[in-house]
TORKERO-658327 format. One record per residue: x, y, z of N, C-alpha, C in turn. Coordinates in steps of 0.1 Angstrom, whole numbers, plus 2048, in hexadecimal, padded with zeros to 3 digits. Atoms other than C-alpha are relative to their C-alpha. Layout:
residues N
XYZXYZXYZ/...
END
This chain:
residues 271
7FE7F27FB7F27C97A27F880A7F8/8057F78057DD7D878B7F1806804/8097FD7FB7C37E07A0803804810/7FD7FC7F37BF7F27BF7F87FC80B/80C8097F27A37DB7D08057F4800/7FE80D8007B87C27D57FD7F2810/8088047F37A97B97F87F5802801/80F7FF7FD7887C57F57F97F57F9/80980980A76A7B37EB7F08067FE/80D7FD7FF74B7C77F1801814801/7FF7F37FC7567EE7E97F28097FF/8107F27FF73780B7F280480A803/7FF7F37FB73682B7F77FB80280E/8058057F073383481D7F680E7FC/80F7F680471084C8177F9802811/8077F87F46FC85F8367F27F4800/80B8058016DB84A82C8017F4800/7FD80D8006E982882780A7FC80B/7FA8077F97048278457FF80980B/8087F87F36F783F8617FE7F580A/8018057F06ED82487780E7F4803/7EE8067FC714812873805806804/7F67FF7F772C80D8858127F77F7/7F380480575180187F80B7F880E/7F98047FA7617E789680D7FB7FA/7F580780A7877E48878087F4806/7F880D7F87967C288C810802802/7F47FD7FE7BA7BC89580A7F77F9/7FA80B8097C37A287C8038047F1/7FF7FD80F7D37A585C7F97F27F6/8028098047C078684D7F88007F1/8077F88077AE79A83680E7FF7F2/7F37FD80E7D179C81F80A7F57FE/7F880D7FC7DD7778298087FA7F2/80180C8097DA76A8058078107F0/7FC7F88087EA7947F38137FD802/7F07FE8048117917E580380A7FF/7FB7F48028157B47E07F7808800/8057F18078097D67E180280A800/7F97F080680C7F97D580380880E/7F87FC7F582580B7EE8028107F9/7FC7F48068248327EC814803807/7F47FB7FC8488437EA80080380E/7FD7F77F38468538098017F380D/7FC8087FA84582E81780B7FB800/7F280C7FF86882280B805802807/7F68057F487A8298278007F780E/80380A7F28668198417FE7ED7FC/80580E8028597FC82D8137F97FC/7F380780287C7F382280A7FA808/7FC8047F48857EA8437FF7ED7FE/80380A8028727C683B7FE7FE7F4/80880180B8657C981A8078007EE/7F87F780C8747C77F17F580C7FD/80F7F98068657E17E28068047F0/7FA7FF80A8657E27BE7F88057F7/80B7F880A8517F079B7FA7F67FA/80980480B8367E378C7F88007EF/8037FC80C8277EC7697EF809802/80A7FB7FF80880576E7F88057F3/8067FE80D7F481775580C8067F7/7F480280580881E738808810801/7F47EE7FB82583673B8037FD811/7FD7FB7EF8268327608027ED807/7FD80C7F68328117797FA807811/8047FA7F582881479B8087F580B/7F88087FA83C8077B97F87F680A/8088087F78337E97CF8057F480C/7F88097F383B7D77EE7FA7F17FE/7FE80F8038427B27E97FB7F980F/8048017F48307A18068007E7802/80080D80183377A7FB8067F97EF/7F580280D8477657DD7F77F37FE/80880E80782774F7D17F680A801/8127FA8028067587C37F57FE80F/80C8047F47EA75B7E280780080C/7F68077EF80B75A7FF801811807/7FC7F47FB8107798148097FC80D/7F88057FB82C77082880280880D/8007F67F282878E83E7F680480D/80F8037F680778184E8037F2805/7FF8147F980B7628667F47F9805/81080E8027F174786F7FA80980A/80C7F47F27E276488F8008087F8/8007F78087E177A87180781280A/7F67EE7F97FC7958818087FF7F6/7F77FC80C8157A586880D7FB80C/7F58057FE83579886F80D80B7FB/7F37FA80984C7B58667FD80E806/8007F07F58507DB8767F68077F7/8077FA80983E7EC8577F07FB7F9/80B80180281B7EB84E7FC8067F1/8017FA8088147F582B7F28077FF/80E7F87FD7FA81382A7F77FB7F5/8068058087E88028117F77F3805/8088097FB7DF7E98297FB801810/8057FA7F37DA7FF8477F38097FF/80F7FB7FF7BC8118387F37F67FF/80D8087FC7A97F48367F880080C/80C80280A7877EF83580080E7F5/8087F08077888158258098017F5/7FA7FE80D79181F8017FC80D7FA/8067F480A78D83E7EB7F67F97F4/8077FE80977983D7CE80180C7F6/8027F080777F8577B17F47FF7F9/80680080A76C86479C8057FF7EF/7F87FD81077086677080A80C802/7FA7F380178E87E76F8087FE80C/7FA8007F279A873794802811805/7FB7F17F67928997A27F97FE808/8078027F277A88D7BD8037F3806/8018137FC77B86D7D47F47FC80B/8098037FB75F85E7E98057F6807/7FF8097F676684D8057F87F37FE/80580980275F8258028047F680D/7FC80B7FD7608088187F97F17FA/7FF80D8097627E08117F37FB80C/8078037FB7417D78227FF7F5800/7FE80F7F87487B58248087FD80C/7F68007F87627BF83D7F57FF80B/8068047F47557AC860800809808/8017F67F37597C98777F280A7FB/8097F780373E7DE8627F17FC809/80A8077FD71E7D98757F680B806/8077F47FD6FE7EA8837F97FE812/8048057F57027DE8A980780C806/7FB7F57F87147FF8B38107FB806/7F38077FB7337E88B780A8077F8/7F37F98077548038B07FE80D801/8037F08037518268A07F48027F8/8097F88077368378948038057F1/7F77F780673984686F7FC80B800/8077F67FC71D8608767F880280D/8067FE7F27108718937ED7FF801/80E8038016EB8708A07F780F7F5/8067F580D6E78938898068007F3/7F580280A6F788386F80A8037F8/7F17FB80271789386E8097F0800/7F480B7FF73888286880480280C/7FE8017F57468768878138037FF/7F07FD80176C8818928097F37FA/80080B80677185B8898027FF7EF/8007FF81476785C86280A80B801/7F67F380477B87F86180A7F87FC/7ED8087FA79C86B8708017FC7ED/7FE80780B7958538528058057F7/7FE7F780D79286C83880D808801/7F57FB8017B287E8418077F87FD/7F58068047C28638418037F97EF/8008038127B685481C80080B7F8/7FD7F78097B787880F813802805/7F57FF7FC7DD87A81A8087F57F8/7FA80A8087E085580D80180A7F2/8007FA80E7D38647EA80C8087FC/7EF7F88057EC87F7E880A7FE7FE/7F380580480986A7EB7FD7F67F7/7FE80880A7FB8537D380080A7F4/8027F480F7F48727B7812802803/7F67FB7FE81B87A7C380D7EF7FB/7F780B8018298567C07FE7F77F2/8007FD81081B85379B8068077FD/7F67F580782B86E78F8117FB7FE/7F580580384B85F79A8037F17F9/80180980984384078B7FF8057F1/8017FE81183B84F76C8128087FA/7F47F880686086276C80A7F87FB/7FB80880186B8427728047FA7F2/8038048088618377538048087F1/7FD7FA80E86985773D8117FD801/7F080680088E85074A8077F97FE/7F880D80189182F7458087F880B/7FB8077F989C8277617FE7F0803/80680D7F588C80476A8037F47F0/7FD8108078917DE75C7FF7F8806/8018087FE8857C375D8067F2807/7F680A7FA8927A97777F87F7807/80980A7F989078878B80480180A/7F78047F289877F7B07FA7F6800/80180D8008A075B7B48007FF812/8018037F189674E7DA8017F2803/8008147FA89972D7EE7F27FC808/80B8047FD87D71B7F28007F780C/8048067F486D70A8148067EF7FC/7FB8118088746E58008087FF7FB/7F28018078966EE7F68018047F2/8017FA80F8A26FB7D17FB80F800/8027F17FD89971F7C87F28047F3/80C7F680887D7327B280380C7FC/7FB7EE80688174E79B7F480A800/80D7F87FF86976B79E80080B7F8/7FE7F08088627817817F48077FF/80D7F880084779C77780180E809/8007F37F98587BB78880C8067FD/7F67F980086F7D3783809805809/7F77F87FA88C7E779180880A7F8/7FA7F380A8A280378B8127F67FE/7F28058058C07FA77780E809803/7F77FB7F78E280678A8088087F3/7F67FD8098F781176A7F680A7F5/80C7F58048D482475B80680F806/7FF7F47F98D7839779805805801/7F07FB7FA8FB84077E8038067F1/7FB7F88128F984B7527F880E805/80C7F78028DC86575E80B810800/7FB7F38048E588B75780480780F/7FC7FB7F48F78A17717EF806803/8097FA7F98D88B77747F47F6803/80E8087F68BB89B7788067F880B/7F97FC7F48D089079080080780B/8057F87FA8CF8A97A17F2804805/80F7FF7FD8AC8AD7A07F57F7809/8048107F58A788A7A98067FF80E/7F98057F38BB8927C87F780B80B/8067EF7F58AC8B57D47F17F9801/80B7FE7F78878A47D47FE7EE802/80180B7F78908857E18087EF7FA/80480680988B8717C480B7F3801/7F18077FD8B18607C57FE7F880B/8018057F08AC85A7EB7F87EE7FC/80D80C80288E8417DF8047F67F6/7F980A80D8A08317C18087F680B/7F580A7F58BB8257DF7FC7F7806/80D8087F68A281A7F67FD7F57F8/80580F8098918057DC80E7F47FB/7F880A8078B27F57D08057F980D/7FC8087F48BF7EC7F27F17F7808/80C8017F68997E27FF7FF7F17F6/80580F80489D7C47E480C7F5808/7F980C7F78B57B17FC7F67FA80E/80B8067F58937AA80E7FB7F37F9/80980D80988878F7F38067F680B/7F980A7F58A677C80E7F77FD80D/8058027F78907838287F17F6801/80C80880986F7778178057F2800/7FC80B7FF8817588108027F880B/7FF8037EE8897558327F57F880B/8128047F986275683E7F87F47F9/80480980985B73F8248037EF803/7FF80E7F886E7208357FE80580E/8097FF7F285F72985280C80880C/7FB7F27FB8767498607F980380E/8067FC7F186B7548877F78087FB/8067F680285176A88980480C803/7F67F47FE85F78B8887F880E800/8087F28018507AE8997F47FD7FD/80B80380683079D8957F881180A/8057F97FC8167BC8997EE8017FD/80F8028067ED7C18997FD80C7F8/8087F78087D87D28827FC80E807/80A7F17F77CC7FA88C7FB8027F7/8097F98067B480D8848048077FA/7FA7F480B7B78238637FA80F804/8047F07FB7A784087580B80680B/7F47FE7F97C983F88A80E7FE7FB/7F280080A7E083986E80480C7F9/7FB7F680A7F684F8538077FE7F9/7F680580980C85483F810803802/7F67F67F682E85984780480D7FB/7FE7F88008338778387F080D7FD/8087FB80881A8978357FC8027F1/80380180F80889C814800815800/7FB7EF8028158C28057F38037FE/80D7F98047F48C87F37F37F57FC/80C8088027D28B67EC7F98027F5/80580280A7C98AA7CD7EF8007F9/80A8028057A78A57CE7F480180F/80A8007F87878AA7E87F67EF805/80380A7FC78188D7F97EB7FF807/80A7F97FD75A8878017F57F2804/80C8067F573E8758177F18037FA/8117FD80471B8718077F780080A/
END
């Protein structure tokens, strides 16, 4: 998890001179994330994702953890992708709905530059999809879409650090395992993630407390602690569980986030 390309393999900047005569056919398969166990889940997703998903902390740069949806209970497994590569679960993590597209910062993270993974099979120059520029090489209402939507991502990721990092001045979090049952009988312990510690939270001071309640903050501690009785479900899919809510891939120029973003951290931008 310490990286944020953990599905890509070929990231570029999308540039006027170099992708003018592309196009973008997006496929409807999640196959592309068959072989990812987790990834980084902004706050503003715990409510929805915790419907199917654990979601728990990881260890980021230092001072700060970052949270992340648990998607398989083995190195290389994603348990929420099935052999027709459809997600198997109501929630989609937006982290895997902007694929092929990514930001890119700059030193300092105050600019970002639109990228995609040009190895992704739908990229092509047969006119097969969307356009990303018009015949006067404008951006097309297409690219826009995108860009709202990965500048929108960004914001709630600059917003879901922070709470990671408060996480961390508070103490709230500890290290833990969840033991599961395996497909061959016997169980597996899984460590390497955190959670928040119940008796941490319940010492905290009346007024952060409070604070933690007026901007949400509390709400999302809950969420996360009840969202780890999904490792049951995981386990579940693991000996071979129904397929469940299986759904196809959309396009990230028709995705979001679920919540709006208050302010915009940085100028998102198209060479």
């Amino acid at each position: 998890m310490a990286t944020q390309l953990l599905i890509y393999r070929n990231v570029q900047p999308i540039t006027r001179d170099k992708h003018s005569p592309y196009s973008l056919k997006v496929g409807t398969d999640f196959g592309f994330a068959a072989t990812v166990n987790s990834v980084p889940l902004m706050a503003a997703e715990f409510p929805a994702a915790a419907t199917d998903l654990p979601i728990v902390f990881t260890e980021a740069e230092e001072g700060s953890v970052v949270p992340v949806a648990v998607l398989g209970l083995a190195q290389d497994s994603n348990l929420m992708v099935d052999a027709e590569g459809q997600w198997r679960g109501e929630y989609v993590p937006a982290f895997l709905r902007r694929y092929p597209f990514v930001f890119a910062s700059s030193e300092g993270g105050k600019t970002f530059t639109l990228c995609i993974d040009e190895e992704y099979e739908g990229l092509n120059q047969d006119g097969k999809g969307e356009r990303f520029f018009d015949s006067d090489g404008e951006r097309t209402q297409y690219l826009e879409r995108v860009l709202t939507f990965l500048q929108d991502y960004q914001s709630h990721f600059q917003r879901t650090r922070a709470f990671g990092k408060r996480l961390v001045e508070l103490d709230l979090l500890e290290d833990v395992q969840a033991q599961v049952r395996q497909a061959e009988g016997g169980a597996r312990t899984l460590t390497g993630f955190k959670a928040v510690n119940r008796n941490k939270l319940k010492a905290l001071d009346d007024d952060t407390l409070k604070t933690m309640l007026g901007n949400d903050e509390l709400e999302l501690l809950f969420i996360h602690l009840q969202s780890m009785r999904n490792f049951n479900r995981l386990s579940r899919l693991a000996r071979g569980g129904a397929r469940v809510g299986a759904q196809s891939k959309g396009d990230p120029a028709d995705e979001g986030m679920p919540a709006e973003a208050e302010e915009e951290n940085a100028d998102p931008s198209v060479h």
